[in-house]
C-alpha positions as CSV (number, residue, x, y, z in Angstrom):
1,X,102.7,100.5,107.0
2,X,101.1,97.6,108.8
3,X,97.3,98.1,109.3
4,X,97.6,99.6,113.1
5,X,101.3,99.7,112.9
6,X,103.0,103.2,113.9
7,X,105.7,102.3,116.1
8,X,109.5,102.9,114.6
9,X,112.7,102.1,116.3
10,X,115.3,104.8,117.3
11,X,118.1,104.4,116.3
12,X,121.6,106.1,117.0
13,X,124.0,106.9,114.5
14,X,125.0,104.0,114.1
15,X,121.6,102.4,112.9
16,X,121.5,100.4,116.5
17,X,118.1,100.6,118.0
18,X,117.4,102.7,121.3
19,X,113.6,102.3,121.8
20,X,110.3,102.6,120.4
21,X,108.3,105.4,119.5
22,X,105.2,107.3,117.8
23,X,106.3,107.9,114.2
24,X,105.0,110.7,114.5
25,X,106.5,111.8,117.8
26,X,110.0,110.5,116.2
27,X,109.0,113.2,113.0
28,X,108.1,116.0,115.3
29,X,111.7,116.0,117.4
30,X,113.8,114.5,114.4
31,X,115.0,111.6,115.9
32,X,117.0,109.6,114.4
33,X,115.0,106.4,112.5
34,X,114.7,104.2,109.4
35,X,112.6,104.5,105.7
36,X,112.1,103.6,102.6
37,X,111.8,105.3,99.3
38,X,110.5,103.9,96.4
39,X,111.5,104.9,93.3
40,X,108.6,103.6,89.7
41,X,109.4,102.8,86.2
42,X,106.7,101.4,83.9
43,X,107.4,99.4,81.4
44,X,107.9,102.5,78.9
45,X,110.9,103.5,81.3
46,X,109.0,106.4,82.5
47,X,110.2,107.3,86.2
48,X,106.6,108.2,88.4
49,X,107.4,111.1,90.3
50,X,105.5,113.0,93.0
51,X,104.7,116.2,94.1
52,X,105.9,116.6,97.9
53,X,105.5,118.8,100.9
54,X,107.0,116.9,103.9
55,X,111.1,117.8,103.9
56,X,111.6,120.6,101.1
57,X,108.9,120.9,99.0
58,X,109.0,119.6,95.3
59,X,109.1,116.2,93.3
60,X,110.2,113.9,94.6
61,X,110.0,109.4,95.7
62,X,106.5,107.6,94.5
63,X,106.6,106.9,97.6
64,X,107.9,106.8,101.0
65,X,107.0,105.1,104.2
66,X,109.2,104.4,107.7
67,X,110.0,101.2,108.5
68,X,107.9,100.2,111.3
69,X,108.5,97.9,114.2
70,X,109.2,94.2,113.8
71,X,109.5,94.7,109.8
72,X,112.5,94.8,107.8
73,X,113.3,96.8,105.0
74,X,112.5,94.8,102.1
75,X,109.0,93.9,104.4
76,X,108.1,98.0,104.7
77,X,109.3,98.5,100.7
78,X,107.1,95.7,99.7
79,X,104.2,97.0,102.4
80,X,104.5,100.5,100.6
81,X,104.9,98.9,97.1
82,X,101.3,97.6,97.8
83,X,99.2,99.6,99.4
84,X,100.0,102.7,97.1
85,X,100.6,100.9,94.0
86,X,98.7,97.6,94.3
87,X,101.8,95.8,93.1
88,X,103.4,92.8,95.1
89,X,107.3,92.6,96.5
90,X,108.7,90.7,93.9
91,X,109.2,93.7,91.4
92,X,111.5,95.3,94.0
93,X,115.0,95.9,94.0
94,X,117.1,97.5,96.4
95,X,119.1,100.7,94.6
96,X,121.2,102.5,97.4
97,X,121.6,103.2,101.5
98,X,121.3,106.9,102.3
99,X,122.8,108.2,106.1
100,X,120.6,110.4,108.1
101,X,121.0,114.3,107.2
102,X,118.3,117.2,107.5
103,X,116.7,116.3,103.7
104,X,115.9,112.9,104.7
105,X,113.6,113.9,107.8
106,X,117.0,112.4,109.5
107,X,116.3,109.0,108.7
108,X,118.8,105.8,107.5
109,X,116.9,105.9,103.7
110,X,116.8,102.6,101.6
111,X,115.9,103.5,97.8
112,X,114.4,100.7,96.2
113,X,113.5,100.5,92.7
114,X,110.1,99.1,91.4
115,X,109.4,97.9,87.7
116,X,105.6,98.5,87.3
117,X,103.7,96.3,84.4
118,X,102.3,98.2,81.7
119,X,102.2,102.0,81.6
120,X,99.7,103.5,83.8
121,X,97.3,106.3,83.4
122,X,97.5,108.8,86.5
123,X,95.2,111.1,86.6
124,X,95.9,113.1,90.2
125,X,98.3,116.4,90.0
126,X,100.6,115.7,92.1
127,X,101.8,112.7,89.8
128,X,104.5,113.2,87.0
129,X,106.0,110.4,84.8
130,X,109.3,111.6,82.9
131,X,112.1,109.3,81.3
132,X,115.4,109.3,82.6
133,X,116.9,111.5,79.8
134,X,114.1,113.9,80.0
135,X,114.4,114.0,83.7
136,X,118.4,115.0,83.9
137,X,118.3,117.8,82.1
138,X,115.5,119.6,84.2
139,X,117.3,118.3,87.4
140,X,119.9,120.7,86.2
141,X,117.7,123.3,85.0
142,X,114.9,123.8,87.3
143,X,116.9,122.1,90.5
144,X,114.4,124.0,92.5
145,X,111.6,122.1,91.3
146,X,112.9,118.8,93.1
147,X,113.2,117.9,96.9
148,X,116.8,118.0,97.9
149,X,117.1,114.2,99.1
150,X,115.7,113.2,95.7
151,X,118.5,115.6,94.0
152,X,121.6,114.2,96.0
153,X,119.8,110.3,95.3
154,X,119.6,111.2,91.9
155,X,123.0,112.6,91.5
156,X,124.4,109.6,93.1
157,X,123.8,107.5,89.9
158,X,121.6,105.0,91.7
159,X,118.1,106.0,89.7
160,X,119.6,105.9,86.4
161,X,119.7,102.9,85.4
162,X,117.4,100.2,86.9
């Protein structure tokens, strides 16, 4: 988020902006807004996951931010992408469009996809790295382990194969 920034748009649902608001104001009476949700692979094709509490608790995004005013998408993805990862916009790539529902925080969701450098070394317990193959089967195992807007992005193929 922009250093002093934490003014959103709502939007209607149609994605066309109403006014401007408090994030947090616009989190408290789940209006309708925008995000982003950023999904990390290392180079060893590791997916960095991350424990969760705000909608459904669980594993979920590496990240996740709103989309503040007078930013774009790509501009809050590559914001985020930053300021929790230290890594610039150009490894970013958008993945999928998600509509507003209940396990989004009832927000227009953009997953992007980040390609970190070399694998990282995270020490912090609410951090879990898991390939692709190792991840699917637990999705389907141990479903309650994840947030439900990380399931049904999952499940929509976009994660697998960036």
């Amino acid at each position: 988020m922009r250093r002093g920034t934490s003014r959103v748009e709502v939007v209607d649902r149609d994605n066309v902006p109403l006014c401007l608001m408090d994030f947090r104001d616009v989190q408290n009476q789940g209006l309708l807004h925008r995000k982003v949700a950023l999904a990390l692979r290392d180079r060893a094709g590791r997916l960095l996951l991350r424990q969760r509490d705000e909608i459904g608790a669980g594993w979920s995004f590496s990240s996740v931010g709103p989309v503040v005013q007078d930013t774009s998408r790509e501009e809050s993805a590559a914001d985020l992408v930053f300021r929790d990862w230290g890594l610039d916009g150009s490894r970013l790539f958008f993945l999928g469009e998600f509509p507003p529902e209940p396990s989004n925080g009832n927000a227009f969701t953009y997953v992007y996809g980040v390609r970190a450098g070399a694998p990282r070394e995270f020490d912090a317990p609410d951090v879990l790295l898991l390939t692709w193959d190792a991840l699917v089967p637990m999705m389907e195992q141990a479903s309650d382990l994840f947030t439900p807007f990380w399931l049904k992005v999952a499940r929509s193929g976009c994660l697998g194969g960036f």
